[in-house]
BALOBA-1460 file (C-alpha; in Angstrom, 3 decimals):
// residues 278
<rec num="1" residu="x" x="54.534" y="-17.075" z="-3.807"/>
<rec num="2" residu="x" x="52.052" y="-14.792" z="-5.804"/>
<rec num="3" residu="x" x="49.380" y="-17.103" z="-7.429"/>
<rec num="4" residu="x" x="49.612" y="-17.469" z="-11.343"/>
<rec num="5" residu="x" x="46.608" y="-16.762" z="-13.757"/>
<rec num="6" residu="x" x="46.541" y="-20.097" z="-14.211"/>
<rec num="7" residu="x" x="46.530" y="-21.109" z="-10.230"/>
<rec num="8" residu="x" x="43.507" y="-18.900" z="-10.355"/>
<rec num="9" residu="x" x="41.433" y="-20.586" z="-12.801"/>
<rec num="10" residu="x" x="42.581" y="-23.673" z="-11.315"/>
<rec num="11" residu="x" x="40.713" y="-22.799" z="-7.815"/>
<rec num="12" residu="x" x="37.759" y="-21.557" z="-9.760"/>
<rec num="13" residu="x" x="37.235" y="-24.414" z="-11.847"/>
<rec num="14" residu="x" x="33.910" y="-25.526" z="-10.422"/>
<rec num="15" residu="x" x="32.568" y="-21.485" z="-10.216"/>
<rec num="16" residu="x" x="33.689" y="-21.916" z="-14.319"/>
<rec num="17" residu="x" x="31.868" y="-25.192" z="-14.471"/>
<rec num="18" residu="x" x="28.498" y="-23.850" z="-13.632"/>
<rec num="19" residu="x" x="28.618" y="-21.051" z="-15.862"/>
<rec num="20" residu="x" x="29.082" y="-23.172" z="-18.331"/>
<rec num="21" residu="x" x="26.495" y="-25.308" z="-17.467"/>
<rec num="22" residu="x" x="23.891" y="-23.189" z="-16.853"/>
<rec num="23" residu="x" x="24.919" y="-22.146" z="-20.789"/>
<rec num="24" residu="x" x="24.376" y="-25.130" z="-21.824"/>
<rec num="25" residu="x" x="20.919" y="-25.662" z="-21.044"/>
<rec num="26" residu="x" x="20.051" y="-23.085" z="-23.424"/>
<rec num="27" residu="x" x="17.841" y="-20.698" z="-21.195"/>
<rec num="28" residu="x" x="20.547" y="-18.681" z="-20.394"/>
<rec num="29" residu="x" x="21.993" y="-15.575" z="-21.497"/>
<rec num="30" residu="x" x="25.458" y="-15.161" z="-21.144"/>
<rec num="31" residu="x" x="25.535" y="-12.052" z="-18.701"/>
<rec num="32" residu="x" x="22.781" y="-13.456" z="-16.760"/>
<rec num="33" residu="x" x="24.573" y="-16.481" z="-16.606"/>
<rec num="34" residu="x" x="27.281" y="-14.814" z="-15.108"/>
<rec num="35" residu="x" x="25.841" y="-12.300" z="-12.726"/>
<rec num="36" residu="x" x="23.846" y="-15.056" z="-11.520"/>
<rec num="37" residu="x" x="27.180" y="-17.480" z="-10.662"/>
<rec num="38" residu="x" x="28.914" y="-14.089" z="-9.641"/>
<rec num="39" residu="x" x="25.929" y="-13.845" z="-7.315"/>
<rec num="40" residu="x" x="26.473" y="-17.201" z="-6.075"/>
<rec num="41" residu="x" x="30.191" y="-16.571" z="-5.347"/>
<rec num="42" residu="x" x="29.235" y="-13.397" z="-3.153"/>
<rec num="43" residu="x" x="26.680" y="-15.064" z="-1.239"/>
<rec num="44" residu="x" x="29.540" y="-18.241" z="-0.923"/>
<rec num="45" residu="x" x="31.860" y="-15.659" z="0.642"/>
<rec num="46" residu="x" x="28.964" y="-13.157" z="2.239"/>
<rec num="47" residu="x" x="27.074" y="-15.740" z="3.660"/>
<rec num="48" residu="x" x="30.163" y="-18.317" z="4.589"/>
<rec num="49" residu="x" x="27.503" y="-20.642" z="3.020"/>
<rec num="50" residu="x" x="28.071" y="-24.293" z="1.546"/>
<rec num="51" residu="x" x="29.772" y="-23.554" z="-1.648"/>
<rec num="52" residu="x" x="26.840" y="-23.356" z="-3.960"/>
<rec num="53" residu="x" x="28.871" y="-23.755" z="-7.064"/>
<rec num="54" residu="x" x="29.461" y="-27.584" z="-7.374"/>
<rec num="55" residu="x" x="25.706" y="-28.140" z="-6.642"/>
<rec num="56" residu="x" x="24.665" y="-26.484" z="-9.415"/>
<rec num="57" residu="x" x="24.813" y="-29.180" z="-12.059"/>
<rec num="58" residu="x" x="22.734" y="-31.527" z="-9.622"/>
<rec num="59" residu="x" x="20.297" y="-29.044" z="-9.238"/>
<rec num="60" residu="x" x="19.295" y="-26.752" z="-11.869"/>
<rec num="61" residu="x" x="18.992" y="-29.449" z="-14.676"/>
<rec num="62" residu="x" x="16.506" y="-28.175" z="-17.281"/>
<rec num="63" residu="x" x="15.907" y="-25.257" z="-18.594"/>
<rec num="64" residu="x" x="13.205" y="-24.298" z="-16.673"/>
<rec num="65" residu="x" x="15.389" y="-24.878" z="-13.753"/>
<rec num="66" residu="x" x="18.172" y="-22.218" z="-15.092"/>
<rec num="67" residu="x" x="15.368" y="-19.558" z="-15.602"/>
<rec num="68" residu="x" x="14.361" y="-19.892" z="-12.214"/>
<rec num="69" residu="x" x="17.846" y="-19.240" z="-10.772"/>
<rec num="70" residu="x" x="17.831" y="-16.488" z="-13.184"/>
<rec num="71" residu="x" x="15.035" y="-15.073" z="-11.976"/>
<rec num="72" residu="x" x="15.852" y="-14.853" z="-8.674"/>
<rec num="73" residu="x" x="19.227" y="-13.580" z="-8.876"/>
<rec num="74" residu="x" x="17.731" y="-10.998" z="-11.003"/>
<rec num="75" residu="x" x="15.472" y="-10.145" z="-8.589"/>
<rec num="76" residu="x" x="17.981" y="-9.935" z="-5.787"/>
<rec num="77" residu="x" x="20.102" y="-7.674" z="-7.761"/>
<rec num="78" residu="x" x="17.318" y="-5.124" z="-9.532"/>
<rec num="79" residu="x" x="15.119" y="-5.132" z="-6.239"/>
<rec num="80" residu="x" x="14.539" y="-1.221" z="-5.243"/>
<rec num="81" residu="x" x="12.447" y="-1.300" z="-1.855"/>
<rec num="82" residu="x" x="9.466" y="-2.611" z="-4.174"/>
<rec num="83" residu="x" x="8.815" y="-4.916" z="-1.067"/>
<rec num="84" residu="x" x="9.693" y="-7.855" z="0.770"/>
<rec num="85" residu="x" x="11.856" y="-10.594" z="-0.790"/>
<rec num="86" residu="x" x="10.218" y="-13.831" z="-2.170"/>
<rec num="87" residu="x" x="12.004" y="-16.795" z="-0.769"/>
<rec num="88" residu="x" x="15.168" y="-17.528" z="-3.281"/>
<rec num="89" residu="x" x="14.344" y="-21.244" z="-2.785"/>
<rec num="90" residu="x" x="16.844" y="-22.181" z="-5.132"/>
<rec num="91" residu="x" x="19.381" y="-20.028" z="-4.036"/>
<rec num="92" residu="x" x="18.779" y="-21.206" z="-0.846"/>
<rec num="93" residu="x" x="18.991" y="-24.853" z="-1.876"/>
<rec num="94" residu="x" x="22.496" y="-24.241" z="-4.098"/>
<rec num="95" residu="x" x="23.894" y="-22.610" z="-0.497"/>
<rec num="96" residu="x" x="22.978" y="-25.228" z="1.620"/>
<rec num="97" residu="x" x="19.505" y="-24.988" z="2.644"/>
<rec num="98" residu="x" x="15.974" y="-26.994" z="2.829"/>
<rec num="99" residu="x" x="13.047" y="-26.277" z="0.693"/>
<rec num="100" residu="x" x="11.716" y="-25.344" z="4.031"/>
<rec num="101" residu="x" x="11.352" y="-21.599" z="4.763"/>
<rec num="102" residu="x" x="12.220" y="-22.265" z="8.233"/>
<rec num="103" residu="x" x="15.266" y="-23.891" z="7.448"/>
<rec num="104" residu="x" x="18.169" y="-22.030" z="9.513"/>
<rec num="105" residu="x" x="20.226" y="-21.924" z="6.262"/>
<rec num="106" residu="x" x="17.411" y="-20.173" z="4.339"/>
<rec num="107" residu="x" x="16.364" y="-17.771" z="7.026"/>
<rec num="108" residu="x" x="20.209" y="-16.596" z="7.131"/>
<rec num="109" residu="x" x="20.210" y="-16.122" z="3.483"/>
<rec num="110" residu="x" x="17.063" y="-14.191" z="3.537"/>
<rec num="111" residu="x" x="18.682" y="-11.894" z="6.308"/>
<rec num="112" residu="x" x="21.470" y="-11.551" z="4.258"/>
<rec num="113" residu="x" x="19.744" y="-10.508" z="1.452"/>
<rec num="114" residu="x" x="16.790" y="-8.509" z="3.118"/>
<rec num="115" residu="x" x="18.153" y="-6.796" z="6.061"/>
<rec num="116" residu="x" x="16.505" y="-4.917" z="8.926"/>
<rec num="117" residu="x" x="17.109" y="-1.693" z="6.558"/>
<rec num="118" residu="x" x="14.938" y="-3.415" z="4.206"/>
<rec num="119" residu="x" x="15.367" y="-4.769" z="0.440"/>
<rec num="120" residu="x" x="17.036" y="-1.457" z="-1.226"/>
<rec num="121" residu="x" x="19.949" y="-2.163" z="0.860"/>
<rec num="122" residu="x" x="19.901" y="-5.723" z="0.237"/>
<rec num="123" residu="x" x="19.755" y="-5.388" z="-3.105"/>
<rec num="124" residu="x" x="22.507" y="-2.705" z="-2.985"/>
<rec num="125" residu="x" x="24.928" y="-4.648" z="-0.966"/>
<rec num="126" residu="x" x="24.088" y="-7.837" z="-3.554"/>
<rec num="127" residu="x" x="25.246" y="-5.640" z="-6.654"/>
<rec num="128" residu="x" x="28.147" y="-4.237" z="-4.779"/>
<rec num="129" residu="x" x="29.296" y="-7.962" z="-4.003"/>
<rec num="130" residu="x" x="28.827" y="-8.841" z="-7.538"/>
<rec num="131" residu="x" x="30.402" y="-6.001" z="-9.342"/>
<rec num="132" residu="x" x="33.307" y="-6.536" z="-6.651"/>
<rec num="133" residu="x" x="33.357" y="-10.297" z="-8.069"/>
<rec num="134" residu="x" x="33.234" y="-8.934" z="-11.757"/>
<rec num="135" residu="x" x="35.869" y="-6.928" z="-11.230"/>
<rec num="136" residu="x" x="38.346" y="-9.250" z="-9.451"/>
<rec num="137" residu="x" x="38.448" y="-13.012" z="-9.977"/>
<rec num="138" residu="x" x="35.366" y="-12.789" z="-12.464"/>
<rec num="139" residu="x" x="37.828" y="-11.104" z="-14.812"/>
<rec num="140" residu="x" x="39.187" y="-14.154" z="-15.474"/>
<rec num="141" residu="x" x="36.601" y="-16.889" z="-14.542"/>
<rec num="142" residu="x" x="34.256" y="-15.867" z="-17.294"/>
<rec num="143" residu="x" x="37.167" y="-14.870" z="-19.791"/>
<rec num="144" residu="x" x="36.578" y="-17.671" z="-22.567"/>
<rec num="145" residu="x" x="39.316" y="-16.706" z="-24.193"/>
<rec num="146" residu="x" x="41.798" y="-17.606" z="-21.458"/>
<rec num="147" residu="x" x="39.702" y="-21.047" z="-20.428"/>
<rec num="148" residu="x" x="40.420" y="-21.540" z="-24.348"/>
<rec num="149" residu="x" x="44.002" y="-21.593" z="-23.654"/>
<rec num="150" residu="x" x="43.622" y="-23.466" z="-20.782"/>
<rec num="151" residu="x" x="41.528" y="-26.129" z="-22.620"/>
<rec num="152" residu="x" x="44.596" y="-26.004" z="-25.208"/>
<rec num="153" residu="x" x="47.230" y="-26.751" z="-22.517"/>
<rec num="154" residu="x" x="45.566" y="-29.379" z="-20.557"/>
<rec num="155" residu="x" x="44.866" y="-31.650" z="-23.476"/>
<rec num="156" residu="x" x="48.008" y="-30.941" z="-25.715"/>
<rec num="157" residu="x" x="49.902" y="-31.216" z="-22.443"/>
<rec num="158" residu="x" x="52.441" y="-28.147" z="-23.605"/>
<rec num="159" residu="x" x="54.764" y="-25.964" z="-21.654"/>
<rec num="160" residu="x" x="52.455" y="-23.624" z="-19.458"/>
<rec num="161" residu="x" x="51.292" y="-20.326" z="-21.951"/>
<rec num="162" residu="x" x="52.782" y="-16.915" z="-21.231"/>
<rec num="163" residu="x" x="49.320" y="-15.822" z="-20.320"/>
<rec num="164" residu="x" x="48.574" y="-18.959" z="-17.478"/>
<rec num="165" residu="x" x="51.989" y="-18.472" z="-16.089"/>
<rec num="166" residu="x" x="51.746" y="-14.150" z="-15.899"/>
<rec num="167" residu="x" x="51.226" y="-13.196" z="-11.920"/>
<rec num="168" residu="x" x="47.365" y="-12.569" z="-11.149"/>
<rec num="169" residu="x" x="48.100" y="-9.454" z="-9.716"/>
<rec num="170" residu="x" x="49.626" y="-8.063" z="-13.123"/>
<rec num="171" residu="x" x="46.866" y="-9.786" z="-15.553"/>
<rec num="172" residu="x" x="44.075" y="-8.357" z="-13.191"/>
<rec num="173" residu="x" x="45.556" y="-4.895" z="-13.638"/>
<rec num="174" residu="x" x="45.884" y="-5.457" z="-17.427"/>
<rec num="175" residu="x" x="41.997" y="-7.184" z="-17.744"/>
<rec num="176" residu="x" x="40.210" y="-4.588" z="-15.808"/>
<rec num="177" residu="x" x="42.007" y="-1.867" z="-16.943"/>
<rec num="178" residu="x" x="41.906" y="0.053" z="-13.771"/>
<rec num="179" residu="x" x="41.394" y="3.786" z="-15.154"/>
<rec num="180" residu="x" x="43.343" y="6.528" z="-12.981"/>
<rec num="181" residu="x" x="41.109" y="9.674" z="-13.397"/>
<rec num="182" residu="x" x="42.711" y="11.628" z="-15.525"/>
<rec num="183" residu="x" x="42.141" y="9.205" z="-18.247"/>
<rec num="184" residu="x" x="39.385" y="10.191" z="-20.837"/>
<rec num="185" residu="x" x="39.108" y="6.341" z="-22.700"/>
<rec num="186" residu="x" x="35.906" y="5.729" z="-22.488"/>
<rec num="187" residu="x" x="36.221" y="1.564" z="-22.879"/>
<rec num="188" residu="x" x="32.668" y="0.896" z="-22.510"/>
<rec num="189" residu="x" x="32.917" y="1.931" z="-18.968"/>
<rec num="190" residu="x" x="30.542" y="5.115" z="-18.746"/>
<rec num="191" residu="x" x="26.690" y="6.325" z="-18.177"/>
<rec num="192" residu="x" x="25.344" y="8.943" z="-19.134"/>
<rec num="193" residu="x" x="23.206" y="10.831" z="-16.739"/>
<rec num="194" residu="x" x="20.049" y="13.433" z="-16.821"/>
<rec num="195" residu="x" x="17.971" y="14.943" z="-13.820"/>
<rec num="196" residu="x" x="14.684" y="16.184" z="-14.029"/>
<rec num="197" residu="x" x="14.232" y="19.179" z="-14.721"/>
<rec num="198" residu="x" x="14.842" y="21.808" z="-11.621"/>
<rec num="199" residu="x" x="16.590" y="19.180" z="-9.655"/>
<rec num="200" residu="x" x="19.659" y="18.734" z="-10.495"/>
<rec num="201" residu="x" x="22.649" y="17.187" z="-8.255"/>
<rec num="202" residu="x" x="26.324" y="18.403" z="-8.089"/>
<rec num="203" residu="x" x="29.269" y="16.243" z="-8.985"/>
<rec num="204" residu="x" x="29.709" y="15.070" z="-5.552"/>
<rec num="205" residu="x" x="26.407" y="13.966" z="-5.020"/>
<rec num="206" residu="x" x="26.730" y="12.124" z="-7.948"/>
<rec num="207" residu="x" x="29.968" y="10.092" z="-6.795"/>
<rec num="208" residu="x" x="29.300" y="9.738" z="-3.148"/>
<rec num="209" residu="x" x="26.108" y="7.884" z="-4.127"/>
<rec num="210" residu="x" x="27.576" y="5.553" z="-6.429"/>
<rec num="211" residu="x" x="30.653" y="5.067" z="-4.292"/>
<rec num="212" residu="x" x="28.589" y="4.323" z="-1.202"/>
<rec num="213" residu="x" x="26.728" y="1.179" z="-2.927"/>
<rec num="214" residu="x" x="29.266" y="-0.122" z="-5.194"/>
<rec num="215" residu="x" x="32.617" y="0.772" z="-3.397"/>
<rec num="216" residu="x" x="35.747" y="2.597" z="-4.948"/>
<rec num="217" residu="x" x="34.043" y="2.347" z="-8.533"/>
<rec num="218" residu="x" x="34.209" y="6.112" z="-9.776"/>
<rec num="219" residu="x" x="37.319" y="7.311" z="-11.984"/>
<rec num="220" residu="x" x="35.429" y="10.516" z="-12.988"/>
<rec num="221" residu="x" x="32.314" y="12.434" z="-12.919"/>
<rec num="222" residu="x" x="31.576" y="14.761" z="-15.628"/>
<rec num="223" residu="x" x="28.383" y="17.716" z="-15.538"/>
<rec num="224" residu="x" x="27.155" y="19.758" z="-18.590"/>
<rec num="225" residu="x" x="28.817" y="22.859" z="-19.161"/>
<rec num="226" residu="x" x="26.478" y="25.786" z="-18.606"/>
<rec num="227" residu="x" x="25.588" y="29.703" z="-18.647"/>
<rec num="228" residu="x" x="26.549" y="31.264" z="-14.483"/>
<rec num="229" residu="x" x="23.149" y="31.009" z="-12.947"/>
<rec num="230" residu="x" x="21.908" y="27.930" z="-14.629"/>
<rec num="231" residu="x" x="21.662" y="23.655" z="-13.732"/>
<rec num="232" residu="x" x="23.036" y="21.274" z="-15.530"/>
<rec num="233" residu="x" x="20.311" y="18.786" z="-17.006"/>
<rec num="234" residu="x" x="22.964" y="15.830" z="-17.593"/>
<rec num="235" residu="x" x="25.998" y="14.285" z="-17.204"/>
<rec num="236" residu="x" x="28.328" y="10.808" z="-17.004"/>
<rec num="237" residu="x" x="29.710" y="8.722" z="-14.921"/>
<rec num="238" residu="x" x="32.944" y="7.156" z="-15.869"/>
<rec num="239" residu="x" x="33.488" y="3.620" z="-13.606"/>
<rec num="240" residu="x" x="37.272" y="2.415" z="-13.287"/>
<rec num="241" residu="x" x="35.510" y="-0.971" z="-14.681"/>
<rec num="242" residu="x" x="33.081" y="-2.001" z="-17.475"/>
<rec num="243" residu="x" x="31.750" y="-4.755" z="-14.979"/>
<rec num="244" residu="x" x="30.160" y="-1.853" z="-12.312"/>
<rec num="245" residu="x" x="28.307" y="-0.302" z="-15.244"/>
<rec num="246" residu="x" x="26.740" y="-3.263" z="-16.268"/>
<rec num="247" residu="x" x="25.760" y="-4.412" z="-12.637"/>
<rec num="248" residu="x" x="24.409" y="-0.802" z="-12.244"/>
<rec num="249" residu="x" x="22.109" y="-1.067" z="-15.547"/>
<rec num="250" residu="x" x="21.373" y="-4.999" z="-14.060"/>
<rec num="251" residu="x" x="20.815" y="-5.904" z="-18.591"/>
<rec num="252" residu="x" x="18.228" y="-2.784" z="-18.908"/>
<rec num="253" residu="x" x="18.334" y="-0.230" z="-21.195"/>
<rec num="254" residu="x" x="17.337" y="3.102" z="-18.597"/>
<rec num="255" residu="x" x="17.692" y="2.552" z="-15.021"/>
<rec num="256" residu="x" x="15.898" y="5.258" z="-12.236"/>
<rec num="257" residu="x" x="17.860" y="6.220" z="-9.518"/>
<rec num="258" residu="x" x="16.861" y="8.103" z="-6.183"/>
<rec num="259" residu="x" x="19.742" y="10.124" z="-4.523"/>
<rec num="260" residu="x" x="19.274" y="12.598" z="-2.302"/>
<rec num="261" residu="x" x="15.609" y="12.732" z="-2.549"/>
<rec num="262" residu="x" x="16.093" y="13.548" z="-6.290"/>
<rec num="263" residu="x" x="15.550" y="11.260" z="-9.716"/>
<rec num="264" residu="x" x="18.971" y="10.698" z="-11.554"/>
<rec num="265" residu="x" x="18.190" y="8.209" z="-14.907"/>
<rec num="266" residu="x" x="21.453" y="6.606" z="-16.414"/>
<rec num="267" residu="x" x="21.571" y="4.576" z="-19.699"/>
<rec num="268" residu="x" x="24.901" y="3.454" z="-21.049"/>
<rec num="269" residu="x" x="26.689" y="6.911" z="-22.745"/>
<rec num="270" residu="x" x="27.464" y="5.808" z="-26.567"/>
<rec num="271" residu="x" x="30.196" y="8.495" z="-27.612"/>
<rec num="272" residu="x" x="28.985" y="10.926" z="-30.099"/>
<rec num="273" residu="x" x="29.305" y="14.577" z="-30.713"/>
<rec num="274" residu="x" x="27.746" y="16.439" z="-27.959"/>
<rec num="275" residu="x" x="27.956" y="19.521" z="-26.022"/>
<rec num="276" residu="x" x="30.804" y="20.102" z="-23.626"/>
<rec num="277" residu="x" x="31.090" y="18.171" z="-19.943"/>
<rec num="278" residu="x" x="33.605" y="19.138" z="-17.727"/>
């Protein structure tokens, strides 16, 4: 039988839990609060790890605490070949591990995170995992409106709501709001893109690199519209979910890309008059 929305939640309740706990100690803000558990749900599932989850509570207790697991899933996820790793101690700990480096547990997560190709790909595989997570399950574990309903319906002890009983399948189509190409919506969903000047990159360039770390992510690539003979200077990227576009700006306002050799600088595209992309 296909599990319900509410079956979901149900087998995510502890991945819920330490969201909310790691909101609760007041040192958290809520997207790094949830890329960080997202994070730890990868690395559950990457790593076939201890499920690092339920140990939160036990272990990140003060605020200090939450800012350091902040920390270090932000630097797992914005690392760009800047150089080796630190030791995620306390990601280490939450999956399993010793406070000893040469703990087996935390020299697997290390290779996990930093392998032989170094930390870019580490750090590309991490935000792949997580914008995977964001985009599947995560749609509804950090959905407070449906835990809201679910609060409702385990203490008034009510019939089961529409929205608990709907197939997952069918509410993660409807949450995400997978985006065929063709469609132009923009949903919050979209970079926009410039090149230096001189070096530009074609459309494919553009989606084969984004495609390559984050999966099947791209619903459409657009490119300025120019004179014959001359580059475009900009362009955007439209994701088939508002979750990759936020792993890919990791909570910064201008991100710097290198594909193909080239520079490619994305910000999130705020719809306004401008000249024509096609």
């Amino acid at each position: 039988m296909e599990p319900t929305v509410h079956d979901v939640l149900a087998f995510h309740r502890v991945d819920r839990a330490a969201y909310e706990h790691l909101l609760s100690l007041g040192a958290a803000p809520r997207r790094a609060a949830r890329d960080a558990v997202a994070l730890l749900m990868w690395l559950h599932r990457a790593a076939a790890a201890a499920d690092p989850a339920p140990r939160v509570p036990a272990l990140v207790r003060t605020p200090a605490a939450a800012a350091r697991l902040l920390a270090e899933a932000r630097a797992v996820l914005l690392l760009h070949g800047a150089g080796p790793l630190p030791p995620p101690q306390l990601l280490s700990l939450l999956c399993g591990g010793e406070a000893d480096d040469a703990d087996p547990r935390v020299q697997g997560l290390l290779h996990l995170l930093a392998p032989c190709g170094g930390p870019a790909p580490a750090a590309e595989a991490a935000r792949r995992g997580v914008a995977e997570v964001l985009g599947g399950v995560g749609a509804l574990v950090f959905d407070d409106r449906l835990h809201a309903i679910l609060r409702r319906h385990e203490e008034g002890g009510v019939a089961l709501p529409e929205e608990l009983a709907a197939p997952y399948r069918l509410h993660a189509v409807s949450s995400v709001r997978a985006a065929a190409p063709e469609m132009e919506e923009d949903e919050g969903r979209s970079l926009f893109i410039t090149f230096s000047k001189g070096y530009p990159l074609t459309r494919e360039e553009v989606e084969e690199f984004f495609t390559e770390r984050w999966g099947n992510c791209v619903a459409k690539v657009m490119m300025e519209k120019t004179p014959p003979g001359e580059l475009p200077t900009y362009g955007r990227v439209m994701f088939r979910r508002a979750a990759t576009m936020a792993v890919v700006l990791g909570g910064r306002p201008l991100v710097k890309l290198m594909v193909n050799g080239r520079h490619l600088w994305a910000r999130k595209y705020v719809p306004r008059p401008s000249p024509a992309l096609h």
